[in-house]
N, C-alpha and C positions, 0 to 999 in steps of 0.2 A: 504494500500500500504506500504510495506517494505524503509528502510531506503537506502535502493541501487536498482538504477533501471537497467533498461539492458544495458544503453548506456552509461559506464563513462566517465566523464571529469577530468581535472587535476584539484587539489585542493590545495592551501597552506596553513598550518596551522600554526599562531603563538600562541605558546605555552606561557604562564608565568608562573615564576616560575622553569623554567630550569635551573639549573647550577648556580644560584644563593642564596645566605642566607643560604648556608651550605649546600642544595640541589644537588647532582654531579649524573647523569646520562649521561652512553654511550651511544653517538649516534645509534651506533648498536643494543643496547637494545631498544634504544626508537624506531627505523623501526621493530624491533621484535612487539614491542607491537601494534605497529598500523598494522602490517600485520595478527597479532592475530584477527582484526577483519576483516578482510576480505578484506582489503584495498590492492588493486593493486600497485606495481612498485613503493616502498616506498624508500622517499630518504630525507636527513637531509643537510643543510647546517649551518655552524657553529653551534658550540656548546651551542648556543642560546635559543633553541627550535624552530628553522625552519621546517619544517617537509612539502615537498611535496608528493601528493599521487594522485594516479586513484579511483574514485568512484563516480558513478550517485548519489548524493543524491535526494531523493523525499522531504525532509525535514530538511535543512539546519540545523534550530535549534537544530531538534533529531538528525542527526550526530555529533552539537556540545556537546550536554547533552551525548551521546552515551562513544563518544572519554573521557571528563569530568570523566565519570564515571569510566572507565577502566583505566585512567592514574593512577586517586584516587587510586583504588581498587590495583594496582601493585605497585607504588610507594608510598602510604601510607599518600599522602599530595594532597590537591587541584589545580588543576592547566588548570585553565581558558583559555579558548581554543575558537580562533577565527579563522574561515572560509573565504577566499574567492578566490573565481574564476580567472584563466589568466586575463580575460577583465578587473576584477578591481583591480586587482595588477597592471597591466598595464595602469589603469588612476589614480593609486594613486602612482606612480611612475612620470608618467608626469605632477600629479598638481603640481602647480604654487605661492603658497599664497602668497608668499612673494619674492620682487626684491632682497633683500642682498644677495648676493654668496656668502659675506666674514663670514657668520655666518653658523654655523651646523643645521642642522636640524633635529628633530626627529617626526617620526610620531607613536602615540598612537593609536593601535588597539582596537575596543571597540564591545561590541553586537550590542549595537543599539545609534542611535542619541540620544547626551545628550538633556536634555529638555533644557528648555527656563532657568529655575531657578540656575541649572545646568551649564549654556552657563554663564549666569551674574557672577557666584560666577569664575568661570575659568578666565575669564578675568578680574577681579578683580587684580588678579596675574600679568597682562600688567606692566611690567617694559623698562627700558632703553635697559636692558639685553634680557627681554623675551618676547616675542609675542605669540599671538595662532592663531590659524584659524583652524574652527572646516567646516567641507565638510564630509558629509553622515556619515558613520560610523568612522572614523578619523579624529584623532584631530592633527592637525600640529604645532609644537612647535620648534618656533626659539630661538636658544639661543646666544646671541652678543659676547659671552664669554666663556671660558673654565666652563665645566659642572662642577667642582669644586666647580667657584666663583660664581655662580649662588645659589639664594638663592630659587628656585624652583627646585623640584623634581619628581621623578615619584610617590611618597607617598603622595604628596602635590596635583598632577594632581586626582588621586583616590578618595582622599578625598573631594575635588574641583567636581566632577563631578558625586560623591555615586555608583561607579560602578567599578569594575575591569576595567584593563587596562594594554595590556604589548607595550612597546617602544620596537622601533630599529630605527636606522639609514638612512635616506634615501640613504646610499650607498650602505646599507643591500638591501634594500627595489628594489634599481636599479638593482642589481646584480640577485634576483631572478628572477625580471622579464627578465631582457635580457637573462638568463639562459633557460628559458620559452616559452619566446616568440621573437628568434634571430630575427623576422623582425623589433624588438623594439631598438636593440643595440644601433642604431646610433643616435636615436633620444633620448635616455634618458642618452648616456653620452656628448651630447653636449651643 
């Protein structure tokens, strides 16, 4: 069975490695390239490596190894690419880890659940400033303080956990899905 099936769904891709560490690509090149493979009604928000698109996959992973390959191959550098669906954009937008409102949030996209050994060495990192909470493939990362004075990182999260990983913002994060899925607006900016 092929990596696209007859029936597509909308798909969100965060990208790492976009627009960062000397790395500059056009958002417009980047829906070039993902329409290069066949991906439907391709669309980017900020200059991040947001990237929504249409495509049934049969094979989540080979669409993520797929996308992987072709970013590589155009842009000349790796750039780890994470998959998922309206439904789960849309409960990782409404999870909840943590009561503070007065602190940022940022949630880390990842392939798969860190292990157990993985989950200890993260939370190690638990300061005054910073907290985690890891739920399926996301790891949620409070920060008490300007990301500055913080002495955790997304280099530190990576290494912490032996695995790729790109951040954004749960503002980021709310904005695609209400974008997405307008019956979600009211309930994820309140």
């Amino acid at each position: 069975m092929g990596l696209l099936a007859t029936t597509p769904q909308r798909w969100v891709a965060f990208l790492r490695a976009i627009n960062v560490g000397g790395h500059t690509v056009k958002m417009s090149y980047l829906r070039e390239l993902f329409a290069e493979l066949g991906l439907l009604n391709v669309e980017t928000m900020i200059a991040s490596g947001n990237v929504s698109f249409e495509g049934a996959a049969a094979d989540v992973v080979a669409l993520e190894a797929q996308i992987e390959r072709h970013l590589r191959q155009a842009l000349g550098y790796e750039v780890a690419t994470f998959l998922r669906t309206l439904p789960e954009l849309a409960a990782i937008a409404r999870y909840r880890p943590f009561a503070d409102d007065e602190a940022t949030l940022y949630i880390a996209f990842v392939s798969a659940p860190p292990s157990a050994a993985a989950q200890e060495k993260l939370m190690a990192f638990r300061s005054d400033i910073d907290d985690f909470d890891i739920h399926e493939r996301e790891i949620y990362w409070l920060c008490r303080t300007k990301l500055s004075e913080s002495r955790f990182s997304g280099a530190l999260l990576e290494k912490a956990i032996g695995m790729p990983a790109t951040l954004r913002n749960i503002t980021t994060v709310k904005k695609l899905a209400a974008k997405y899925s307008p019956s979600l607006q009211n309930s994820l900016t309140s």
